[in-house]
Backbone as CSV, one residue per row, in Angstrom:
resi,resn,N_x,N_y,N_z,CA_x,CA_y,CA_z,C_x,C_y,C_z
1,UNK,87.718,123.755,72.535,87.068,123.516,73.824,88.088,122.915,74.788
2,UNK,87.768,123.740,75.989,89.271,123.038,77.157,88.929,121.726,77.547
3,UNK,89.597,120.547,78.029,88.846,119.558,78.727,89.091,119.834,80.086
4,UNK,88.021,119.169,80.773,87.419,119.183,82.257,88.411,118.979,82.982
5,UNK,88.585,119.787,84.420,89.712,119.484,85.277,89.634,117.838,85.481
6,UNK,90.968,117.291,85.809,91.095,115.691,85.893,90.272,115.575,87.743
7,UNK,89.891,114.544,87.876,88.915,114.201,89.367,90.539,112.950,89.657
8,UNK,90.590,113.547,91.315,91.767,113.159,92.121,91.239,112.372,92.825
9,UNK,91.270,111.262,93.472,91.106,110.346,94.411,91.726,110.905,95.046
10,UNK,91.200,110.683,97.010,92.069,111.105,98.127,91.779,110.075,98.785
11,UNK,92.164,109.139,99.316,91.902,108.209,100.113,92.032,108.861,101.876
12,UNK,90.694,108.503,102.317,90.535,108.856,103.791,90.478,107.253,104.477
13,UNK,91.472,107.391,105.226,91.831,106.241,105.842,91.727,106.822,107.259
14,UNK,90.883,107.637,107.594,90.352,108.221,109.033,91.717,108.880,109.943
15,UNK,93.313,108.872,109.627,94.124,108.950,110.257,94.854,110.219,109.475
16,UNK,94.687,110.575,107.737,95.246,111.456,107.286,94.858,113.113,108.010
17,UNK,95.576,114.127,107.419,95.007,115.254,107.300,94.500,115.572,106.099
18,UNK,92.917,115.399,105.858,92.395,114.983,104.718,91.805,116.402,104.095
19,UNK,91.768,117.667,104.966,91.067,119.016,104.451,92.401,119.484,103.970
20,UNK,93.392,119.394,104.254,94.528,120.545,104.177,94.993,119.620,102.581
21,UNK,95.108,118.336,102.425,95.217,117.915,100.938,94.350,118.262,99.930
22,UNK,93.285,118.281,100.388,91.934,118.116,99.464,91.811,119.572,98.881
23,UNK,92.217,120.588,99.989,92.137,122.166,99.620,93.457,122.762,98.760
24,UNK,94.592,122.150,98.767,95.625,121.834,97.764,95.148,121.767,96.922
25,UNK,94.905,120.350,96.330,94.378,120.033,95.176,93.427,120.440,94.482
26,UNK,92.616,121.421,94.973,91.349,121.970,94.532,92.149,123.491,94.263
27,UNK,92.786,123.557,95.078,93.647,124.863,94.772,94.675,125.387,93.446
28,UNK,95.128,123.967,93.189,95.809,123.840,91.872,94.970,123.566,90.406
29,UNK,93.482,123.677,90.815,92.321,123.417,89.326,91.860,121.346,89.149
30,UNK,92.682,120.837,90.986,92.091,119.395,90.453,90.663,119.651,91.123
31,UNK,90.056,118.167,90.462,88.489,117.915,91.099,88.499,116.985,92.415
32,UNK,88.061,116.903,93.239,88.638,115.749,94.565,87.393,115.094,94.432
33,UNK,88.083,113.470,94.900,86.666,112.687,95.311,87.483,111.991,96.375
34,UNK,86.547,112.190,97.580,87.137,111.365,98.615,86.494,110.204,98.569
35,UNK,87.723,109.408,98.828,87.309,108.063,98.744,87.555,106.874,99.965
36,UNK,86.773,106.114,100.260,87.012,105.000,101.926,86.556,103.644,101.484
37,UNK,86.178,103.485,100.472,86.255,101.834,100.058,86.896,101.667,98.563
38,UNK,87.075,100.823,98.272,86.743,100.180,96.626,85.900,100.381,95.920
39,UNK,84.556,100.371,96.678,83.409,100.762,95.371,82.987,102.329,94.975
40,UNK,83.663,102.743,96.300,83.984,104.724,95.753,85.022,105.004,94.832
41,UNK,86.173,104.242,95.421,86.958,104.575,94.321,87.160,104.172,92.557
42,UNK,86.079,103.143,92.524,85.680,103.075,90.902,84.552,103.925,91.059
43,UNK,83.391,104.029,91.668,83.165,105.552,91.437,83.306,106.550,90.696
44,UNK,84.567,106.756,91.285,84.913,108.190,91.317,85.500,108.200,89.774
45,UNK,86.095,107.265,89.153,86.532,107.500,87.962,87.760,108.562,87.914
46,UNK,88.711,108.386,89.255,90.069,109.489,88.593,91.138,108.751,87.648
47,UNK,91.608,109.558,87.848,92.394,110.145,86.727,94.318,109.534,87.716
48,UNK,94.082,110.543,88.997,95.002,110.515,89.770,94.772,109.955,91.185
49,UNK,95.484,109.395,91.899,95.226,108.984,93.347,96.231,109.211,94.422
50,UNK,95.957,109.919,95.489,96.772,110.364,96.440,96.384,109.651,97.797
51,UNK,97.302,109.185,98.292,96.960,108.900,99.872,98.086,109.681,100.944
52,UNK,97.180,110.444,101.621,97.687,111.271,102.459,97.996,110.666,103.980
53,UNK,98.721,110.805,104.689,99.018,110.255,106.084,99.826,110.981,107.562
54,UNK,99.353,110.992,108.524,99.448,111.635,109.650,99.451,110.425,110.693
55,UNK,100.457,110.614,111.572,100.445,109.481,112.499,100.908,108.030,112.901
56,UNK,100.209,107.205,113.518,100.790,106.030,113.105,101.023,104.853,112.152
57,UNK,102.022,104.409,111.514,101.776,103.507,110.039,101.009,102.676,110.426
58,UNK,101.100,101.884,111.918,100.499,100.402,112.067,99.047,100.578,111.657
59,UNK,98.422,102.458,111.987,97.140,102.659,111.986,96.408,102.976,110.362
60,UNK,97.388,103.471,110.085,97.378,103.784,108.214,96.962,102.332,107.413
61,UNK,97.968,101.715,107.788,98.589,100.309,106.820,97.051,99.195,106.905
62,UNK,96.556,99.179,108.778,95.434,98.466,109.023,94.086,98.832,108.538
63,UNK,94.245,100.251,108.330,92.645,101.217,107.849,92.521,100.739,106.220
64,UNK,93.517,100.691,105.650,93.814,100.324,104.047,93.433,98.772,103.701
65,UNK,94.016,98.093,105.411,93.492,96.415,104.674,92.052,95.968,105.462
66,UNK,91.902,96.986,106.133,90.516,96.696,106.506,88.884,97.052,105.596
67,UNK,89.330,98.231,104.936,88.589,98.304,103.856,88.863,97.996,102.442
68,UNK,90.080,97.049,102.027,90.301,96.487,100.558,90.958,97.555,99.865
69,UNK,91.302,98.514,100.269,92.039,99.804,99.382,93.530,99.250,99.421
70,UNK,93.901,98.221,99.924,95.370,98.085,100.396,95.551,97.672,98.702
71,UNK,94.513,96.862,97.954,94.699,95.987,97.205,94.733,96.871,95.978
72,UNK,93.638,98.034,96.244,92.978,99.378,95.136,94.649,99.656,94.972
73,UNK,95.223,100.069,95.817,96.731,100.646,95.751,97.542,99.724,95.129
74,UNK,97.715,98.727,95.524,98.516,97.928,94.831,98.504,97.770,92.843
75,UNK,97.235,97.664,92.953,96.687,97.694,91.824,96.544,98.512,90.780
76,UNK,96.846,99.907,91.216,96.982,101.137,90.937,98.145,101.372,89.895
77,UNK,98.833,100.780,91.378,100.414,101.358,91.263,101.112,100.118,90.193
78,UNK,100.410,99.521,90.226,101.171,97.850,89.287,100.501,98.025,87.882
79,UNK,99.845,99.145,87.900,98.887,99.884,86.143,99.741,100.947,85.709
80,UNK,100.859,101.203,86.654,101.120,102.406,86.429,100.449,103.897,86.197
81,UNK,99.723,104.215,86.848,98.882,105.779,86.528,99.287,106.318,87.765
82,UNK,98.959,107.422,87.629,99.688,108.824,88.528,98.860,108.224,89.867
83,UNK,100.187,108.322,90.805,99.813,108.062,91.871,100.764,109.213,93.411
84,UNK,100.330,109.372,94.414,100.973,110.357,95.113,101.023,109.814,96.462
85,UNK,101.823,109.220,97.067,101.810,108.852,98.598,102.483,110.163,99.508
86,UNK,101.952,110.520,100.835,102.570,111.990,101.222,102.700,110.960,102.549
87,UNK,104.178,111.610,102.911,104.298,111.058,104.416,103.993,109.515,104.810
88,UNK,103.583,109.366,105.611,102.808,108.036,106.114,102.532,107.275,104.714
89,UNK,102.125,108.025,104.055,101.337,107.666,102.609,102.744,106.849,101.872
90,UNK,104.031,107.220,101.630,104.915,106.482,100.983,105.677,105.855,101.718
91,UNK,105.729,105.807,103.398,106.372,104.939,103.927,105.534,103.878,103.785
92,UNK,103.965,103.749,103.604,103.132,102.502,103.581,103.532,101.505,102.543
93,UNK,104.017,101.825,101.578,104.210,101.456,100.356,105.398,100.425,100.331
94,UNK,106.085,100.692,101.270,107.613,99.508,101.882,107.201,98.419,102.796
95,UNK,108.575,97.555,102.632,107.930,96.143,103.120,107.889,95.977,104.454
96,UNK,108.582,96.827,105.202,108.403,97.026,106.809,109.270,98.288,107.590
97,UNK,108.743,98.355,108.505,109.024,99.269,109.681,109.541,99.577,111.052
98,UNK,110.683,100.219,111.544,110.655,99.817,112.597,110.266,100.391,113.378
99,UNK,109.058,101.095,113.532,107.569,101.827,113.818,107.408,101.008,114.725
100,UNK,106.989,101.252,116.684,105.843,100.533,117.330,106.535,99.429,117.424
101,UNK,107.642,98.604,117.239,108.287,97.865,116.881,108.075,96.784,116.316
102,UNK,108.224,97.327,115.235,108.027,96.486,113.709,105.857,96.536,113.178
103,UNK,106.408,96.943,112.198,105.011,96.650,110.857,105.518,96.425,109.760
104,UNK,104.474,95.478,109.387,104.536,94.881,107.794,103.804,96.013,106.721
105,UNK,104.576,96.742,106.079,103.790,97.243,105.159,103.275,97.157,103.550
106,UNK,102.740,97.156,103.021,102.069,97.168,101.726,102.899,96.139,100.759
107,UNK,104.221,96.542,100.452,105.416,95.421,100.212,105.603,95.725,98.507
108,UNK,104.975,97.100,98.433,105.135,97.240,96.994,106.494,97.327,96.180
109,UNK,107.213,97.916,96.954,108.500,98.374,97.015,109.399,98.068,98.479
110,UNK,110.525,97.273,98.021,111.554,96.395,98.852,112.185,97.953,99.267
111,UNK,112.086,97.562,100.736,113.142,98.455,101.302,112.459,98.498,102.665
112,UNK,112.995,99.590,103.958,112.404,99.243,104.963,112.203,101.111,105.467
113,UNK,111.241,101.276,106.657,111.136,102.640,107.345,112.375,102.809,108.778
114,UNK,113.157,103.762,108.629,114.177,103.508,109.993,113.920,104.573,110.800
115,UNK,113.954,104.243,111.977,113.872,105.524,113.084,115.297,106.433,112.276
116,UNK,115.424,108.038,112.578,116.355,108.595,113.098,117.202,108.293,114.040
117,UNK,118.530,107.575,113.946,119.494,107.949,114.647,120.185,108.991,114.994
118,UNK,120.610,109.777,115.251,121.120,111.422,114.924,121.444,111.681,116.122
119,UNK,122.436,112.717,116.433,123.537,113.385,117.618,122.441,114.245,118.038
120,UNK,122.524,114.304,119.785,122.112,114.536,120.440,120.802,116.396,119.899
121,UNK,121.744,117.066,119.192,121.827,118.306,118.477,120.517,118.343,117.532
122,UNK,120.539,117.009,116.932,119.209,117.012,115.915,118.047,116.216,116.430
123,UNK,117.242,117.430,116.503,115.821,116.600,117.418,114.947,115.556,116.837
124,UNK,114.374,114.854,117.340,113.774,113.815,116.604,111.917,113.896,117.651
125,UNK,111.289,114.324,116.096,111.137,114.247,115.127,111.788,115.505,114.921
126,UNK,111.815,115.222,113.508,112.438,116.047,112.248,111.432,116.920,111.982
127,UNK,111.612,118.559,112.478,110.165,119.018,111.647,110.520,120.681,111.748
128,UNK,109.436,120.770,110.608,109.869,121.897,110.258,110.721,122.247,108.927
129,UNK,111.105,123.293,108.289,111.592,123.792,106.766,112.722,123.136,106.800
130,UNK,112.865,122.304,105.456,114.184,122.166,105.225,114.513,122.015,103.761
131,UNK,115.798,121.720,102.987,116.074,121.977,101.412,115.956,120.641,101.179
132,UNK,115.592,120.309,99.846,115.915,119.174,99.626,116.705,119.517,97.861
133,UNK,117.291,118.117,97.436,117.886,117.767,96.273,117.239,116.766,95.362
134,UNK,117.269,117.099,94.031,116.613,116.072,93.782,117.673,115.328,92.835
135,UNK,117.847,113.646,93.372,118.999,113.711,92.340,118.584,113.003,91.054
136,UNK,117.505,112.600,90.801,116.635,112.126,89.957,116.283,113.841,89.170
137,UNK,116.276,113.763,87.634,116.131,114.904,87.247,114.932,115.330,85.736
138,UNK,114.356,116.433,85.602,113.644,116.328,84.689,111.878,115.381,84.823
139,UNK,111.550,114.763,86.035,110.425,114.201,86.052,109.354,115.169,86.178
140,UNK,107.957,114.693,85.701,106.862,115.200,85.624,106.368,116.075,86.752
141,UNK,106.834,115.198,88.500,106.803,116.186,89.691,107.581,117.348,89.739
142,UNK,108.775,117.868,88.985,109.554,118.627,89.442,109.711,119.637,88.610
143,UNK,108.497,119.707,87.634,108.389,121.146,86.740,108.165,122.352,87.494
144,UNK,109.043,123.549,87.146,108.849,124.251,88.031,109.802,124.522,88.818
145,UNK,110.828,123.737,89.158,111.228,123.773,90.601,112.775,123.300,90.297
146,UNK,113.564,124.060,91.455,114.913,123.948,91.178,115.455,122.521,91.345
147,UNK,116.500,122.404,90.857,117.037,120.527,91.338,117.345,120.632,92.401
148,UNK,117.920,121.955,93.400,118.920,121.728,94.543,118.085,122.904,94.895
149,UNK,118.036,123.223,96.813,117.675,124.054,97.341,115.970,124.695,97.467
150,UNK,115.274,123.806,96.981,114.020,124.028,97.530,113.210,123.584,98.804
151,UNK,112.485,124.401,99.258,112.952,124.001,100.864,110.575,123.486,101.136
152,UNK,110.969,122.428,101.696,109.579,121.975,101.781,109.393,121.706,103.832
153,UNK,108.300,121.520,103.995,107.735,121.485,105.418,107.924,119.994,105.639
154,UNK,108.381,119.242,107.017,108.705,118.250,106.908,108.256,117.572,108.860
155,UNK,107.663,116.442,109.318,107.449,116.532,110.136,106.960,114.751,110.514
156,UNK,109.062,114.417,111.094,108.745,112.254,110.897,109.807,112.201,111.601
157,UNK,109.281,110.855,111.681,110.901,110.637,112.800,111.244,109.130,112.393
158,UNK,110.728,108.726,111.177,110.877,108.065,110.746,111.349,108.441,109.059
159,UNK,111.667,107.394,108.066,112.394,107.727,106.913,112.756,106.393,105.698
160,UNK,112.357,106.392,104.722,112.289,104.932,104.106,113.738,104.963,103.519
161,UNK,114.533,103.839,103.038,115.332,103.370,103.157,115.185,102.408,102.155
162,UNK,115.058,102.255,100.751,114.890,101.821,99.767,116.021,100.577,99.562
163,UNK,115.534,99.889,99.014,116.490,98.937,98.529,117.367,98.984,97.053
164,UNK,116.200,99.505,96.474,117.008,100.227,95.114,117.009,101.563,95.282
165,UNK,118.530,101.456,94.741,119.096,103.600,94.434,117.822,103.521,93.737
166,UNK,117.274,103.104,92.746,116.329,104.191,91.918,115.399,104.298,91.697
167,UNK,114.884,104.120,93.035,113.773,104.203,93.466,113.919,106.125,94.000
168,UNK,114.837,105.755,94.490,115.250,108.029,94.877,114.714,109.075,93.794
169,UNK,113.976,109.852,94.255,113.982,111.216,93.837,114.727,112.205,94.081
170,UNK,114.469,112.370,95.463,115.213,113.427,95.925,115.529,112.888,97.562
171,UNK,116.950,113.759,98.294,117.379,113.880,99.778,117.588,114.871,99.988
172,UNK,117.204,114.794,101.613,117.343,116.040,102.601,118.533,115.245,103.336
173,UNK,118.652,116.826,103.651,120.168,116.195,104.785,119.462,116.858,106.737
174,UNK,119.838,115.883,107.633,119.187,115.599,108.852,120.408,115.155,109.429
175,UNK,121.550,115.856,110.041,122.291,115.408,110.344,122.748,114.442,109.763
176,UNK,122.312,113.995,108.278,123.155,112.909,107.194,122.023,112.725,106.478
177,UNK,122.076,112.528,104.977,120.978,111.996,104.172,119.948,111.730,104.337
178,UNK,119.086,111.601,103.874,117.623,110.651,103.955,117.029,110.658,102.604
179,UNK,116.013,109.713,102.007,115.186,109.945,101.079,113.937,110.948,101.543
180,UNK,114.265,111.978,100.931,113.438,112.636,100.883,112.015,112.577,99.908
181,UNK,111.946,112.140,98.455,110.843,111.600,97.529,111.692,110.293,96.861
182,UNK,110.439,109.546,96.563,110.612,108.602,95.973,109.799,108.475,94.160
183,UNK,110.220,107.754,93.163,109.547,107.558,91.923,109.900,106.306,91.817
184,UNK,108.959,105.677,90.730,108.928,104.877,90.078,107.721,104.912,89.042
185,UNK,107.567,104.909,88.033,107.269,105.330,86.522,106.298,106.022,87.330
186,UNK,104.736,106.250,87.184,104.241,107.717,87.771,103.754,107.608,88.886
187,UNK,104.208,106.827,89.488,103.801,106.478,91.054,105.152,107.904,91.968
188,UNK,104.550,108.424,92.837,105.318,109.211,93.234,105.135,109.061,95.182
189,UNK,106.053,109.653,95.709,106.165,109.581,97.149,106.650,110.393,97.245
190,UNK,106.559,111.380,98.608,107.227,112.475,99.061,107.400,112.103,100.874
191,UNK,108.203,112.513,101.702,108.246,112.669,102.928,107.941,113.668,103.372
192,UNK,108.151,114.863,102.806,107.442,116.457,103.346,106.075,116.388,102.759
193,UNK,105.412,117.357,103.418,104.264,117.742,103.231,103.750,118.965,102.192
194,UNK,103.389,118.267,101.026,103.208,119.727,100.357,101.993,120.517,100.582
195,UNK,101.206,119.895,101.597,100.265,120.947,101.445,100.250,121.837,102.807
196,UNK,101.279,121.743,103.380,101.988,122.318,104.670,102.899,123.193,104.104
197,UNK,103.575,123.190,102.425,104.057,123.820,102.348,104.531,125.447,101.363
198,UNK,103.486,125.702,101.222,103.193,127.098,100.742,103.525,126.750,99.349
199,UNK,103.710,128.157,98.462,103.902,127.669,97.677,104.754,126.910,96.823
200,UNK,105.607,126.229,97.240,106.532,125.092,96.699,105.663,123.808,96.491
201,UNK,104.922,123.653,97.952,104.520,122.532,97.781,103.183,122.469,96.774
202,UNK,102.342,123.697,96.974,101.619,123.649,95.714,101.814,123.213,94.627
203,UNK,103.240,123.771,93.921,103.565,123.667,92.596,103.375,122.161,92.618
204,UNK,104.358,121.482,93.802,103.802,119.717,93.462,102.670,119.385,93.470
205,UNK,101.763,119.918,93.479,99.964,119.232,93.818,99.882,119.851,92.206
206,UNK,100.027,121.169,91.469,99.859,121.192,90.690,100.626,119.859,89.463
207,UNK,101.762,119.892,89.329,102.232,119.005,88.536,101.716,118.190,88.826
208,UNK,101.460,117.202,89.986,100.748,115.820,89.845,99.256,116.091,89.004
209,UNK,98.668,117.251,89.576,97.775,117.081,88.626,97.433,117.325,87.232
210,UNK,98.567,118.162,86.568,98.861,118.110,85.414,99.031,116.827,84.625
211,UNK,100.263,115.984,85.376,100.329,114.738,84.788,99.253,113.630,85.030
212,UNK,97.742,113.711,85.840,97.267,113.199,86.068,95.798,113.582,84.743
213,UNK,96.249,114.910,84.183,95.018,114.911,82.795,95.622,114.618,82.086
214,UNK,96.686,114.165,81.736,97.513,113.489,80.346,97.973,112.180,80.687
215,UNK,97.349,111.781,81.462,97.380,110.261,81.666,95.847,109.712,81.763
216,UNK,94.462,110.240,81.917,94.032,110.043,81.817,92.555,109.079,80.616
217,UNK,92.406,107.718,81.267,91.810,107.214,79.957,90.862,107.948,78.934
């Protein structure tokens, strides 16, 4: 007998693009439960948790501590179980920003968000197809998929800036480096958008949710 697709937490923090994730993930065989407080998200009983993000952090970071999810996340991520920040979603996760000028964010992970500096030539924001590398190798996100030259949808003008190398997954180059994904044991972050990005980015919604039924209690 097969077991039951794993049920994904999506956190709607009113600012994500919350249909274009949710139809991903349902697309790759997960179950979605959207979730906007604490008492949905025990609820929901997943398995995996994604927070998706569009826009401004100050507006992300405040929607999260206004309904107690700031803490759900923290908490999550300090259990270690599969977790997915997209965009907005893994810059929240750092201890500040120089967004709006300056936000305090989540503080899970030391490091900070930096505008783009870049020659006149590279527009800011950053958007649109580009390759990334991953120099982190063999993890659970990257089954499937080449180490060098896979090209994902990307759309920030901002960029986190880690304090530890190894915290890196993978970089894009933008007129010079950037972190492009971030890991730490199954907590994951990306700066592109995978569900913007055909099928590459699928394959990542699939693997997270792969590793999100073999992690499951």
């Amino acid at each position: 007998m097969s077991l039951a697709p794993p049920v994904l937490a999506v956190i709607d923090n009113g600012i994500c693009n919350l249909r274009s994730v949710t139809k991903a993930v349902e697309a790759v065989g997960g179950v979605v439960r959207v979730v906007r407080t604490p008492a949905e998200m025990a609820a929901a009983r997943a398995a995996g948790l994604i927070l998706p993000g569009v826009g401004a952090l100050r507006d992300c970071v405040a929607a999260l501590q206004a309904t107690g999810l700031d803490a759900t996340v923290r908490d999550w991520i300090a259990a270690d179980r599969p977790f997915l920040g997209v965009c907005l979603g893994m810059q929240a996760l750092f201890e500040h920003s120089e967004e709006g000028g300056g936000v305090t964010g989540l503080g899970i992970f030391p490091g900070r968000v930096v505008r783009f500096q870049r020659p006149p030539e590279f527009k800011v924001p950053h958007m649109g197809w580009n390759t990334v590398r991953f120099v982190r190798r063999g993890t659970p996100l990257q089954t499937g998929l080449r180490d060098e030259g896979e090209a994902f949808y990307f759309v920030h003008s901002y960029y986190v800036v880690p304090a530890e190398r190894a915290l890196v997954l993978a970089e894009c180059d933008y007129g010079g480096p950037f972190v492009a994904a971030i890991v730490r044991g199954y907590c994951y972050g990306t700066q592109f958008h995978p569900e913007k990005s055909q099928a590459r980015g699928l394959q990542i919604y699939r693997n997270f949710v792969a590793l999100a039924a073999t992690r499951r209690a």
